[in-house]
Every structure is written in C-alpha cells, then in structure tokens.
C-alpha positions as CSV (number, residue, x, y, z in Angstrom):
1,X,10.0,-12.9,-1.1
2,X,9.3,-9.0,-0.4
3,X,10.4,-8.5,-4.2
4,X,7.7,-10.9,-5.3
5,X,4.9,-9.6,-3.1
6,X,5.4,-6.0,-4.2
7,X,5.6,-6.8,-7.7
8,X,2.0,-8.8,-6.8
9,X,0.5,-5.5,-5.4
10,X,1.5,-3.4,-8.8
11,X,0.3,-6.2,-11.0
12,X,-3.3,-6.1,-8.6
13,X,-3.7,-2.1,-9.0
14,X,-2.6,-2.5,-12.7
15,X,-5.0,-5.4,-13.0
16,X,-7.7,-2.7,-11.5
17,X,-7.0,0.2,-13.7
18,X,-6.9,-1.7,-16.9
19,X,-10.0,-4.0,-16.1
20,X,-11.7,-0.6,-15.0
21,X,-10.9,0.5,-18.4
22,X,-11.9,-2.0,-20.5
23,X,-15.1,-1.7,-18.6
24,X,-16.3,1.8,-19.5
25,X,-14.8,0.8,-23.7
26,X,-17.1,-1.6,-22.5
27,X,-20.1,0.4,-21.6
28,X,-19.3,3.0,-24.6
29,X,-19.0,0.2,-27.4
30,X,-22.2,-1.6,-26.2
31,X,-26.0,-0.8,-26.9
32,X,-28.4,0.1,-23.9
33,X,-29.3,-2.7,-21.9
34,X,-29.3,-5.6,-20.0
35,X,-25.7,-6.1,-20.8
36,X,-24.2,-2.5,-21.0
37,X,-26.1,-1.9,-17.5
38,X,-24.1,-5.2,-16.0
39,X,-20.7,-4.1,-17.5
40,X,-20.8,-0.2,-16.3
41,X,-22.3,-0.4,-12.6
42,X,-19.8,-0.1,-10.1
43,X,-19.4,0.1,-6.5
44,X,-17.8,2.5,-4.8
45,X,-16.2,2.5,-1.2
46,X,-13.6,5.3,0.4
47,X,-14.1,8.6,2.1
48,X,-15.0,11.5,0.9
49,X,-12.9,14.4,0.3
50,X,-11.6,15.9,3.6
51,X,-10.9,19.7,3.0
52,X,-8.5,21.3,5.4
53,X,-8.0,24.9,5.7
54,X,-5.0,26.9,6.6
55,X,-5.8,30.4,6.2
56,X,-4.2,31.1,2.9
57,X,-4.0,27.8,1.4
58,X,-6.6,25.2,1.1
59,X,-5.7,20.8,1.5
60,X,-8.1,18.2,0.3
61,X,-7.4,14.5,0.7
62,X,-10.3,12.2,-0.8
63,X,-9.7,8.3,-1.3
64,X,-12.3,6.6,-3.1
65,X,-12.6,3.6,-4.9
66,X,-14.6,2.2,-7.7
67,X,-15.3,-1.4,-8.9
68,X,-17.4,-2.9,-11.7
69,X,-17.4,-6.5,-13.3
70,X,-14.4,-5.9,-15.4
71,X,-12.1,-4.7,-13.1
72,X,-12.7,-7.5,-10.7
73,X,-12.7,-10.2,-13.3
74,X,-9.0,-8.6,-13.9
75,X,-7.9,-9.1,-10.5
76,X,-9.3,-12.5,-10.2
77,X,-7.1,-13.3,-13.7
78,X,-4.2,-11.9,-11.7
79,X,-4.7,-13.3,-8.3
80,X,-4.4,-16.8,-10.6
81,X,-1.8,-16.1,-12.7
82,X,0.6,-14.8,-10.0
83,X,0.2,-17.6,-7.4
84,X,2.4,-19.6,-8.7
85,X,5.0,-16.7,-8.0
86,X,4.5,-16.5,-4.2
C-alpha cells in the first residue's frame, strides 16, 4: 500500500509538470485570444521567498506554485487513471 501511494504522489507532480507544459506549448502555438488567454492564466499560491542572512552567506527558501487549465486537467486524468491502483 505505501508503495502504491508514493508512486500516486510522483505520477500527480509528474501529471503537474507535464500538463503545465503543454499549457504554455499551448499558449505559444495559439493566436491571441479568447482561447490562448483561457489556456495560459494560472493561479498561483505559496510564499514568497524568505531571505535569511548569516553574515557572510545569504539563504533563500521560496515555495510557490502555479496552476492553469492544462495542468489540472492532467491531474484530474491521473487522479482517474490511478484509482483503480489504490
């Protein structure tokens, strides 16, 4: 079961990534519109980048991310395929 659930998580944030990237092919294959507007606005949630300093050395820790229509229409795809696995 814990095998089956991690490989769920990887296929979700690959499901992300790839739907965010067929998005913005998306957005640069299309023509200004109605459409191209739809396929490359995204929401974005996370905090900003936290900058910590140390005197001579400098940490930053930011976590932020971004949806649009394709990359959720991936993990809905995924979310379906995979529950027959759990």
């Amino acid at each position: 079961m814990r095998g089956k659930v991690g490989v769920l998580i990887v296929a979700i944030i690959a499901g992300l990534v790839v739907g965010s990237y067929i998005g913005q092919l998306l957005g640069t294959i299309l023509p200004d519109g109605a459409v191209k507007t739809f396929f490359t606005s995204s929401v974005e949630f996370g905090c900003d980048e936290i900058k910590i300093s140390l005197g001579a050395m400098t940490i930053k820790f930011g976590l932020l991310f971004r949806f649009n229509f394709v990359s959720l229409l991936a993990l809905f795809v995924v979310i379906y395929y995979f529950k027959w696995w759990i």
